[in-house]
N, CA, C and O atoms as a printed pandas DataFrame, in Angstrom:
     atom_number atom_name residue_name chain_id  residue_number  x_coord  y_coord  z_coord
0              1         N          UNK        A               1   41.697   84.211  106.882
1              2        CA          UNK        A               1   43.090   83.797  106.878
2              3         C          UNK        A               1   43.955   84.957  107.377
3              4         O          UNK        A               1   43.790   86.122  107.016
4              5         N          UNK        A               2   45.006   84.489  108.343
5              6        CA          UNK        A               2   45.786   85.684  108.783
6              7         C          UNK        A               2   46.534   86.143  107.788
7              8         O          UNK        A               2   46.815   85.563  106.739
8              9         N          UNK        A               3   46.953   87.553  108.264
9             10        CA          UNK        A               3   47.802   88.254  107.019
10            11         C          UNK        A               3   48.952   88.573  107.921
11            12         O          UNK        A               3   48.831   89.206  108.970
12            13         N          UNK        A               4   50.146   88.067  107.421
13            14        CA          UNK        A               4   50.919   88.109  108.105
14            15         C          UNK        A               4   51.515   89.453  108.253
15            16         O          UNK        A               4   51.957   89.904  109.310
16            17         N          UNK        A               5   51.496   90.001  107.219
17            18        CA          UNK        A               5   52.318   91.357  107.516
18            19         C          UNK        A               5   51.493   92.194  108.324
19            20         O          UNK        A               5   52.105   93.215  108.638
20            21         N          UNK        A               6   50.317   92.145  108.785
21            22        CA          UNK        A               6   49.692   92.882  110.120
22            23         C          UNK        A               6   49.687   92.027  111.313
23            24         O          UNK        A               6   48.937   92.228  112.268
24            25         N          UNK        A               7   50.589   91.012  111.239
25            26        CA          UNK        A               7   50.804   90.574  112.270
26            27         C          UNK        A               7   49.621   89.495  112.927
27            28         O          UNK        A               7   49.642   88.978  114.043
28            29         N          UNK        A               8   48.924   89.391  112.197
29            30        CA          UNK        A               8   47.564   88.230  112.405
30            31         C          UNK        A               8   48.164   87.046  112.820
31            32         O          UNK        A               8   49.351   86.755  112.669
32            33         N          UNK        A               9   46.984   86.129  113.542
33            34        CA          UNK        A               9   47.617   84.965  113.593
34            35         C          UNK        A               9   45.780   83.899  113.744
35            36         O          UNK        A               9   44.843   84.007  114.536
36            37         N          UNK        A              10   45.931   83.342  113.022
37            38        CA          UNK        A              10   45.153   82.614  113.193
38            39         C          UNK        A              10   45.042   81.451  114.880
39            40         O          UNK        A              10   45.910   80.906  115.563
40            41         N          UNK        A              11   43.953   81.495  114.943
41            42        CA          UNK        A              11   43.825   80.252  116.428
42            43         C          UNK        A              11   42.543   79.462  116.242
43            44         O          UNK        A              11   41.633   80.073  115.682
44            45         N          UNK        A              12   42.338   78.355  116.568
45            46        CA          UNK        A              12   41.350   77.311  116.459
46            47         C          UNK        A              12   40.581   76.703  118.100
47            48         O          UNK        A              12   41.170   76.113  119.006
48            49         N          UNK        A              13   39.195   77.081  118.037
49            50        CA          UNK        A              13   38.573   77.022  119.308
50            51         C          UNK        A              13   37.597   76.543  119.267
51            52         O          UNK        A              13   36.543   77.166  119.149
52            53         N          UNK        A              14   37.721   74.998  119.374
53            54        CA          UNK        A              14   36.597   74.027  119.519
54            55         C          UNK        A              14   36.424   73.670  117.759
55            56         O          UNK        A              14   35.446   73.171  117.203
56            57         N          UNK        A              15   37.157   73.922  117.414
57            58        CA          UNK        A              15   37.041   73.647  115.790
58            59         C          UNK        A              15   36.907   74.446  114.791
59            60         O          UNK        A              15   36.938   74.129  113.601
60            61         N          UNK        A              16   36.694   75.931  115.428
61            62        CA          UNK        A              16   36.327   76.741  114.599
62            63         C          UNK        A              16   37.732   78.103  114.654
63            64         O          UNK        A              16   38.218   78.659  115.639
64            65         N          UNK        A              17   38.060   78.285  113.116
65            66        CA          UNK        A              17   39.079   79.361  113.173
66            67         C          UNK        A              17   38.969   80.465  113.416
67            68         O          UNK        A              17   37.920   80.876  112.920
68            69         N          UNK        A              18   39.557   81.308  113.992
69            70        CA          UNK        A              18   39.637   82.716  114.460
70            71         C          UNK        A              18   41.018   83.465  114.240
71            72         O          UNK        A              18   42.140   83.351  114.734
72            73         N          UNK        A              19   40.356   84.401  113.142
73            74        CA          UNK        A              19   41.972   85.634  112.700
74            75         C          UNK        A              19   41.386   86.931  114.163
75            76         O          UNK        A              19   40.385   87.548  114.528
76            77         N          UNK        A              20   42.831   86.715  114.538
77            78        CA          UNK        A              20   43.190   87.813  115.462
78            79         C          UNK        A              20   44.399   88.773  115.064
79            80         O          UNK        A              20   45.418   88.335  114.533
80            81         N          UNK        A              21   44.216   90.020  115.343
81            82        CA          UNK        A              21   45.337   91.007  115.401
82            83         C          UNK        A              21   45.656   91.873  116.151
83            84         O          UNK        A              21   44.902   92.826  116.353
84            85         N          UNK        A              22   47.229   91.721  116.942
85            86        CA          UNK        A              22   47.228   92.165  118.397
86            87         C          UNK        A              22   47.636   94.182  117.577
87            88         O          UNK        A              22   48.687   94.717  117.224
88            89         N          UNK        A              23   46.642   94.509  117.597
89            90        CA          UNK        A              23   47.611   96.216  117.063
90            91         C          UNK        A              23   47.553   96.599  118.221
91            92         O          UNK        A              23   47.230   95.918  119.195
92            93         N          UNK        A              24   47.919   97.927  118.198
93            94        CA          UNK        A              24   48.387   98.947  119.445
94            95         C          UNK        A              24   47.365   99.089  120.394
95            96         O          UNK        A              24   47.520   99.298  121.597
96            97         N          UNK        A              25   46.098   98.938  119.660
97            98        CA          UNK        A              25   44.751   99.291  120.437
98            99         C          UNK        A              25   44.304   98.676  121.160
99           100         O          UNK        A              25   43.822   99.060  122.225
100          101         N          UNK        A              26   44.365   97.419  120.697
101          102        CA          UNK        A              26   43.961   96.424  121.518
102          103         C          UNK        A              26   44.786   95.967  122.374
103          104         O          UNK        A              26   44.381   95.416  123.398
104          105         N          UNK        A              27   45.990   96.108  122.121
105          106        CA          UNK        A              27   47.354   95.524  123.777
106          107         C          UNK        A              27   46.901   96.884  124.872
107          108         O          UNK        A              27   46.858   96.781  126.098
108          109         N          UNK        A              28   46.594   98.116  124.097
109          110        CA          UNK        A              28   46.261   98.985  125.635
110          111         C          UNK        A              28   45.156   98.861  126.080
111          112         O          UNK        A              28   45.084   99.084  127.289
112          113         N          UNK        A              29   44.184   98.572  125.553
113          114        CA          UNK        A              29   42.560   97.973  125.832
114          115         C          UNK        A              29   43.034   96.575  126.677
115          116         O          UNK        A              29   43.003   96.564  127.908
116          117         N          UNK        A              30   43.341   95.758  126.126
117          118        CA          UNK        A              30   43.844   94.166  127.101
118          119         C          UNK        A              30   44.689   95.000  128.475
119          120         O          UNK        A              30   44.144   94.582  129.497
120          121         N          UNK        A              31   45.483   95.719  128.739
121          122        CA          UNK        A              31   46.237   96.298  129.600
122          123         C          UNK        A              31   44.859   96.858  130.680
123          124         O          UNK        A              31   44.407   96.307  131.683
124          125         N          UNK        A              32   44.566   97.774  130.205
125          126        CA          UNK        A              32   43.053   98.534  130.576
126          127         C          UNK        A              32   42.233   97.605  131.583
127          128         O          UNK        A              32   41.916   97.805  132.756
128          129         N          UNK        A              33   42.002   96.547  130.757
129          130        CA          UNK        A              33   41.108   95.457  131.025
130          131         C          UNK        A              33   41.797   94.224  132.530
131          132         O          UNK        A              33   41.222   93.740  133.505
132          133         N          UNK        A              34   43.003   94.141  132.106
133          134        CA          UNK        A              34   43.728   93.354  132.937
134          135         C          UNK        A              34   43.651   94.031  134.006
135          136         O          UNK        A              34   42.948   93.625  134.931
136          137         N          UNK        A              35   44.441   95.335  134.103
137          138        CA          UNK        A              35   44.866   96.377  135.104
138          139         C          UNK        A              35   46.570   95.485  135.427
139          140         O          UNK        A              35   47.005   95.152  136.530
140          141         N          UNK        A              36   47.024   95.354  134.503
141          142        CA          UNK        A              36   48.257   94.698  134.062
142          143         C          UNK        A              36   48.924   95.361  132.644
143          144         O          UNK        A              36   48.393   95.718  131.593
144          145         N          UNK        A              37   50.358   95.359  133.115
145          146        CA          UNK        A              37   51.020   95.501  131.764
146          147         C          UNK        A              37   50.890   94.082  130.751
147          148         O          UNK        A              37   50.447   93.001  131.141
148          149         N          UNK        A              38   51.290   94.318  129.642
149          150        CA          UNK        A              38   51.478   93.163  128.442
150          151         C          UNK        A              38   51.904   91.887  129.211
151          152         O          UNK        A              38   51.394   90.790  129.440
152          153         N          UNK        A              39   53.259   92.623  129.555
153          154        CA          UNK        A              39   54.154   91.620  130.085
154          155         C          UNK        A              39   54.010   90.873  131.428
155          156         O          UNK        A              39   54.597   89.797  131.542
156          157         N          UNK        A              40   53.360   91.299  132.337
157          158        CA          UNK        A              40   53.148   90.856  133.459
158          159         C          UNK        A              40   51.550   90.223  133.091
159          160         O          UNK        A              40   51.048   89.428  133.886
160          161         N          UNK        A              41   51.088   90.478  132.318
161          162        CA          UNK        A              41   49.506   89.775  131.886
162          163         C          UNK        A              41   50.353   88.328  131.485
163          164         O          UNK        A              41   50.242   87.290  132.137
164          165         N          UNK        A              42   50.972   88.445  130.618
165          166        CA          UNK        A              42   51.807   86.862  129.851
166          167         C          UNK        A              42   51.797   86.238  130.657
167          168         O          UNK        A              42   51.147   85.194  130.589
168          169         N          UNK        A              43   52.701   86.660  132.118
169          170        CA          UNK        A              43   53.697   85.758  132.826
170          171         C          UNK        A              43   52.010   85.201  133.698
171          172         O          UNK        A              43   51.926   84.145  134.325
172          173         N          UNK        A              44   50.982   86.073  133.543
173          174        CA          UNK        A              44   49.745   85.392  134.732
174          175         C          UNK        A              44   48.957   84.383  133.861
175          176         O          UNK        A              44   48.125   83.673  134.427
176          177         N          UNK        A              45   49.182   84.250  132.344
177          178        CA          UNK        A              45   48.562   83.603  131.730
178          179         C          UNK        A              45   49.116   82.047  131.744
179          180         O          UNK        A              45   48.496   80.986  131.676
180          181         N          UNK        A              46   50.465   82.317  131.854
181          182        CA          UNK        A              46   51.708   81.066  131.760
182          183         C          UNK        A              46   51.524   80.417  132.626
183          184         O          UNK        A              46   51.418   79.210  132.409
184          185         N          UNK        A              47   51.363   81.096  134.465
185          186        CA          UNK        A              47   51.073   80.769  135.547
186          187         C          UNK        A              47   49.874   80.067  135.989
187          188         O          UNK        A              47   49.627   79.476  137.039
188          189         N          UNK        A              48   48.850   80.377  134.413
189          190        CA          UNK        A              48   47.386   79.302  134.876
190          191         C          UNK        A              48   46.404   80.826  135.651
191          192         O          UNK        A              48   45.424   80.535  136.338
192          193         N          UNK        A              49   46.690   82.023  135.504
193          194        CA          UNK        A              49   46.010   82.485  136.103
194          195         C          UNK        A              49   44.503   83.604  134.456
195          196         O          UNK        A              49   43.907   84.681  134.447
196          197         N          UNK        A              50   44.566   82.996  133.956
197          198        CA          UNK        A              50   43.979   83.522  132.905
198          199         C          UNK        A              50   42.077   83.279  133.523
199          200         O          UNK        A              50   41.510   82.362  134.116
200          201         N          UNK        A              51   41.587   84.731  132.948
201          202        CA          UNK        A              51   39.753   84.453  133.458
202          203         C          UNK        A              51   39.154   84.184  132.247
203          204         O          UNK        A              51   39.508   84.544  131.124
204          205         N          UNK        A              52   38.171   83.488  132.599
205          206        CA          UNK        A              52   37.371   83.478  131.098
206          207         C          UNK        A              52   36.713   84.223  130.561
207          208         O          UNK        A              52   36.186   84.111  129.454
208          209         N          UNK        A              53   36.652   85.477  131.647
209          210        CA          UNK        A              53   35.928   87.049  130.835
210          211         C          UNK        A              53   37.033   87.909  130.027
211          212         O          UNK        A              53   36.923   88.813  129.199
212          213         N          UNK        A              54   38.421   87.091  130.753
213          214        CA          UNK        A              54   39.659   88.001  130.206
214          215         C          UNK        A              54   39.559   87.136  128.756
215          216         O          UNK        A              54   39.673   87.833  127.748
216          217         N          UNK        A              55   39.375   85.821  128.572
217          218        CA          UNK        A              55   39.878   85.755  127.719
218          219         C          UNK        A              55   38.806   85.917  126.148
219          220         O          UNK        A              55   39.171   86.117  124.989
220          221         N          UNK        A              56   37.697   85.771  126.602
221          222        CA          UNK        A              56   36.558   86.261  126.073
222          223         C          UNK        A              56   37.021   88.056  125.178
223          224         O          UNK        A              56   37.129   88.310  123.978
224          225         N          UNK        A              57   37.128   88.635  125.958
225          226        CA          UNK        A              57   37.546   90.041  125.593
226          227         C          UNK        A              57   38.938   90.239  125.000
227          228         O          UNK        A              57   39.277   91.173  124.273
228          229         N          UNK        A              58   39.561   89.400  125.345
229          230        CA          UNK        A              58   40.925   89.199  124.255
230          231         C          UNK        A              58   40.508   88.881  123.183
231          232         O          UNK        A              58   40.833   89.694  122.317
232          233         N          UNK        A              59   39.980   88.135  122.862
233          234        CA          UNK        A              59   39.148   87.509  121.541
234          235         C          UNK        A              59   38.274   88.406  120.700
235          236         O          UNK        A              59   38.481   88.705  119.524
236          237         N          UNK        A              60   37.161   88.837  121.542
237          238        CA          UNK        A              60   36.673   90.204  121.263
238          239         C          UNK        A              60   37.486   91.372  120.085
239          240         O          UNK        A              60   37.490   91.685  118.894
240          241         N          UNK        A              61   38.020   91.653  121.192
241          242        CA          UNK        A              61   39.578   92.716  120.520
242          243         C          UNK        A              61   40.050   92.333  119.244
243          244         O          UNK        A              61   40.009   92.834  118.120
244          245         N          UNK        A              62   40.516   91.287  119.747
245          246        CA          UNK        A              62   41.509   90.656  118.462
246          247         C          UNK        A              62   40.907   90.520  117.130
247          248         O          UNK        A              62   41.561   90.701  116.103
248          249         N          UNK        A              63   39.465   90.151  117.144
249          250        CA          UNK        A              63   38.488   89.756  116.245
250          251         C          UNK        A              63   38.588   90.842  115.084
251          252         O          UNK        A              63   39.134   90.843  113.981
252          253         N          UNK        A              64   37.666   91.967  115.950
253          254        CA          UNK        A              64   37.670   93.031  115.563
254          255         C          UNK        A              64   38.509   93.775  115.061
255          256         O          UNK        A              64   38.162   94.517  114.141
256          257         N          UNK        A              65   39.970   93.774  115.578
257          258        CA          UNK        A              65   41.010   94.988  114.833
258          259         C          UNK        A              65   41.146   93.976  113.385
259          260         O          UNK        A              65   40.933   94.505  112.294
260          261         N          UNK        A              66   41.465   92.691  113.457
261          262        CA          UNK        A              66   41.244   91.855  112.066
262          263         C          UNK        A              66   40.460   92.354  111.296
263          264         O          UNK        A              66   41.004   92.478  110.198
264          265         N          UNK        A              67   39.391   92.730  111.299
265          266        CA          UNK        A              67   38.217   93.074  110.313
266          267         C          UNK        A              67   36.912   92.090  110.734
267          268         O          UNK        A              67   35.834   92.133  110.141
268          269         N          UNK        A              68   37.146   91.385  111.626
269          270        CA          UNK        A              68   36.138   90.262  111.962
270          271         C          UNK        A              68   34.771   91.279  112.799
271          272         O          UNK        A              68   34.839   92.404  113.292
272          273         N          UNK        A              69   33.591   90.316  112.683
273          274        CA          UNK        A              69   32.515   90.626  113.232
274          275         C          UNK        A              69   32.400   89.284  114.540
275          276         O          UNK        A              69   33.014   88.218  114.556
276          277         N          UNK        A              70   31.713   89.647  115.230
277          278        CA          UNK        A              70   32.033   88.588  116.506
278          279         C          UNK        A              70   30.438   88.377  117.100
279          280         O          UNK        A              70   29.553   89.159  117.447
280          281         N          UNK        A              71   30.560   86.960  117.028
281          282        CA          UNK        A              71   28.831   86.206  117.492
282          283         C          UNK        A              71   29.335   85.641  118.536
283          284         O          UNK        A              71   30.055   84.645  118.602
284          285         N          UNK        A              72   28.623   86.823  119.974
285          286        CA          UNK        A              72   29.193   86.692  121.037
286          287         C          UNK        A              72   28.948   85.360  121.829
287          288         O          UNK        A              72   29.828   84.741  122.427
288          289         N          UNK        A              73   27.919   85.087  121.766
289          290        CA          UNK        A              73   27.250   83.566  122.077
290          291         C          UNK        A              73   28.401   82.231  121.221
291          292         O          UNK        A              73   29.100   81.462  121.881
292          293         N          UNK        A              74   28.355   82.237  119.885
293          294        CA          UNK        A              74   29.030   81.479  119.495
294          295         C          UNK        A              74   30.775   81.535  119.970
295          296         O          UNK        A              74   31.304   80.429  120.078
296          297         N          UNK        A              75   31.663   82.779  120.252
297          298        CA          UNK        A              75   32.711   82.813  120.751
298          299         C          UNK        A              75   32.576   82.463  121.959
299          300         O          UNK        A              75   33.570   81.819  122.296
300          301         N          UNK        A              76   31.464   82.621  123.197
301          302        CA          UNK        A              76   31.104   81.832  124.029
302          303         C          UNK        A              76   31.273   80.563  124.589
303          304         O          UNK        A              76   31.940   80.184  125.552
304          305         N          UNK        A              77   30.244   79.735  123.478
305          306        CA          UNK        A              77   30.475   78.403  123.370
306          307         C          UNK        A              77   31.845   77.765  122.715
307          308         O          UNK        A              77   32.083   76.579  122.946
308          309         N          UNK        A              78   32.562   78.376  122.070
309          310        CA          UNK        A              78   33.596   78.053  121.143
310          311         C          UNK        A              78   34.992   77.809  122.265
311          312         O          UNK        A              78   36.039   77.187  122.079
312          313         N          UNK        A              79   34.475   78.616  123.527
313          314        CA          UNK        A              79   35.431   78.767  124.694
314          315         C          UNK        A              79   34.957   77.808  125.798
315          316         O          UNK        A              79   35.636   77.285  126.681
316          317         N          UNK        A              80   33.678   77.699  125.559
317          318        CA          UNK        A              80   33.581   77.064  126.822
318          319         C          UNK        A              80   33.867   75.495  126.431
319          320         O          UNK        A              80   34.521   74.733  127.142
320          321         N          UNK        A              81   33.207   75.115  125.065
321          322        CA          UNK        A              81   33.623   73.521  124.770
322          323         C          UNK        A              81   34.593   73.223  124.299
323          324         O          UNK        A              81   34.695   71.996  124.289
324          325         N          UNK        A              82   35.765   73.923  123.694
325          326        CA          UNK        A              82   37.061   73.899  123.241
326          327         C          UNK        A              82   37.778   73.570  124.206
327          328         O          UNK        A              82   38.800   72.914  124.003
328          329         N          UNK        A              83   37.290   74.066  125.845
329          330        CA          UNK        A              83   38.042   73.659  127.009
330          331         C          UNK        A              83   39.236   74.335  127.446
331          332         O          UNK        A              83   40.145   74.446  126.623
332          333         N          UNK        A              84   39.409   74.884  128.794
333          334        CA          UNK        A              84   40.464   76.003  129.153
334          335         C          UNK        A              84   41.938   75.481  128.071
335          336         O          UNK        A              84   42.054   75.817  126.893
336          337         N          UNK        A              85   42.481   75.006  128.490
337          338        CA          UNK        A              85   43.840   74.438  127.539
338          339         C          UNK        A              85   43.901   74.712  126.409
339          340         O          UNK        A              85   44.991   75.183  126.083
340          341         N          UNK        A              86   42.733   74.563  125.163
341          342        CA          UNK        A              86   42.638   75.010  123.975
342          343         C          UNK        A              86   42.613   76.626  124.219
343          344         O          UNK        A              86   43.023   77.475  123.427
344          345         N          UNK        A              87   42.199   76.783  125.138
345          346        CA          UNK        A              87   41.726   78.325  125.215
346          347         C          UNK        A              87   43.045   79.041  125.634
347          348         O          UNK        A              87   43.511   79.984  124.996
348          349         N          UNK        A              88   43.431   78.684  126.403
349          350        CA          UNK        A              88   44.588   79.024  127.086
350          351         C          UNK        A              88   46.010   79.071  125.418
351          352         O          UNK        A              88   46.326   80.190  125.013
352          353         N          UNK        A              89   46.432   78.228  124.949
353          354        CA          UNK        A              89   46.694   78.261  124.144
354          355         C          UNK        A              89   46.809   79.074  123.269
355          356         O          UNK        A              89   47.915   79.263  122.763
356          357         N          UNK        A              90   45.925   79.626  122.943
357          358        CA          UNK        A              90   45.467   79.866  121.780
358          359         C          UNK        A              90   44.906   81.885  122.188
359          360         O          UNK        A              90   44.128   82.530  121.485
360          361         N          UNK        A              91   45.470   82.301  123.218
361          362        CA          UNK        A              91   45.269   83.125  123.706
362          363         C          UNK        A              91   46.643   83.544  123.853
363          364         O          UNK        A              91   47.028   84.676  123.564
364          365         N          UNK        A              92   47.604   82.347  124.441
365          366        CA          UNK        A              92   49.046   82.648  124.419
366          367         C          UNK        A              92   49.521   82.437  123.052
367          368         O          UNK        A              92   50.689   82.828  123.056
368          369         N          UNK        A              93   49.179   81.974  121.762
369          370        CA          UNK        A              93   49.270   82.045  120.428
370          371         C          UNK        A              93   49.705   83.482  120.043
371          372         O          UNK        A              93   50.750   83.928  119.570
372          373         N          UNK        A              94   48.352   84.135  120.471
373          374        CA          UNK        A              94   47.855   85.611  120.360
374          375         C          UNK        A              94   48.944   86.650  120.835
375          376         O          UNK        A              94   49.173   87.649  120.152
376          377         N          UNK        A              95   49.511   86.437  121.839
377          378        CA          UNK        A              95   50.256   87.503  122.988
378          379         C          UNK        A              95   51.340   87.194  122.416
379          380         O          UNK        A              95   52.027   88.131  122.010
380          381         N          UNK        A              96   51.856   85.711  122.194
381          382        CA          UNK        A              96   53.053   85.887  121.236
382          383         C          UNK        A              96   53.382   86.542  120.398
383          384         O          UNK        A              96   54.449   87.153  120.336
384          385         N          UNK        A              97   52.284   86.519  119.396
385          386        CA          UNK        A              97   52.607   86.793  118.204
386          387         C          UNK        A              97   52.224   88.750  118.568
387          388         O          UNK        A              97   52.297   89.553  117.638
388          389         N          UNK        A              98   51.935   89.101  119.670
389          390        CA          UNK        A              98   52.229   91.108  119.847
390          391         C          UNK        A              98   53.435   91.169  120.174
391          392         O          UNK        A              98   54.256   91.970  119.728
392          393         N          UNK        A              99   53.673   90.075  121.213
393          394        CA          UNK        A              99   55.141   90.546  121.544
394          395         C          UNK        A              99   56.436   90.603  120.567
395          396         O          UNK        A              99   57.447   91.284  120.739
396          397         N          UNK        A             100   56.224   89.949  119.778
397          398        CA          UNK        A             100   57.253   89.144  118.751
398          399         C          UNK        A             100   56.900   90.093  117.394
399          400         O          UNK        A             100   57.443   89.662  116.378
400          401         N          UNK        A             101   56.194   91.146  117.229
401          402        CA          UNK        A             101   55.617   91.714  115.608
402          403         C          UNK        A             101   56.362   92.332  115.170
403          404         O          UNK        A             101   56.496   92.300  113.947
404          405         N          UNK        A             102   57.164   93.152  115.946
405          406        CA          UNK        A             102   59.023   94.055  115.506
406          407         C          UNK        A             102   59.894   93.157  115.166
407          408         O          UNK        A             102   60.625   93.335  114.192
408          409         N          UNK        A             103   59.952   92.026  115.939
409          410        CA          UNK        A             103   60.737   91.083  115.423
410          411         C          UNK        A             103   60.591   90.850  114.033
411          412         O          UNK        A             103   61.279   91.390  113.167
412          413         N          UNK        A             104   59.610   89.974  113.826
413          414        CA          UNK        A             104   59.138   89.021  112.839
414          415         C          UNK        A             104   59.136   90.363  111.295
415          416         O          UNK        A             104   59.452   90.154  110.124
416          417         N          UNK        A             105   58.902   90.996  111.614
417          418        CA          UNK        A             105   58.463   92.030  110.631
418          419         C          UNK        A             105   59.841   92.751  110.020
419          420         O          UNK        A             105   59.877   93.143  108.853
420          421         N          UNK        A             106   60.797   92.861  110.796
421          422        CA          UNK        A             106   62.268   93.109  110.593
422          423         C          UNK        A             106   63.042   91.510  109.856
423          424         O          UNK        A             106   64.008   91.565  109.095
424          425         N          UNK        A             107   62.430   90.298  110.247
425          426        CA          UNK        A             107   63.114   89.066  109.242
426          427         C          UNK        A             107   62.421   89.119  108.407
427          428         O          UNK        A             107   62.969   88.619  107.425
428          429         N          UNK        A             108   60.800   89.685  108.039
429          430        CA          UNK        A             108   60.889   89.247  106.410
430          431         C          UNK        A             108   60.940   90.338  105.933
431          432         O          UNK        A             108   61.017   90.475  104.712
């Protein structure tokens, strides 16, 4: 279950839940990985231009700074039969909720 005050956010992929947490490490690792800033990664995700190794490794990341352990095969399949749109989603779930964590964290 996400914890909100680290900014977690839960996402659902092919049926199965996944706590993600965008911390510092992982937005410069996703940056790294993209060869994109945050912000210009968003606007390519919005645009339909998202990969499925990118988003694989977003997931990855996210898993992990949560406290999660990650069954790479099963996050695999969880992406491939959940279907881009769920995936897509639920990836922009994720990026929201980094961009938005100063916010949100200053209203409660």
């Amino acid at each position: 279950m996400a914890n909100k005050y680290r900014n977690e956010v839960d996402v659902t992929l092919n049926g199965t839940k996944y706590t993600l947490r965008p911390s510092f490490d992982v937005l410069a690792e996703i940056e790294d990985f993209t060869n994109q800033s945050l912000f210009h990664f968003i606007a390519t995700v919005a645009s339909g231009g998202l990969k499925a190794k990118q988003a694989l490794f977003i997931f990855d990341c996210g898993i992990r700074a949560a406290g999660g352990t990650v069954d790479e095969g099963a996050l695999k399949r969880d992406l491939a039969e959940g279907g881009f749109n769920e995936t897509v989603l639920a990836v922009s779930t994720f990026l929201n909720a980094a961009v938005q964590s100063g916010d949100l964290a200053k209203k409660n």
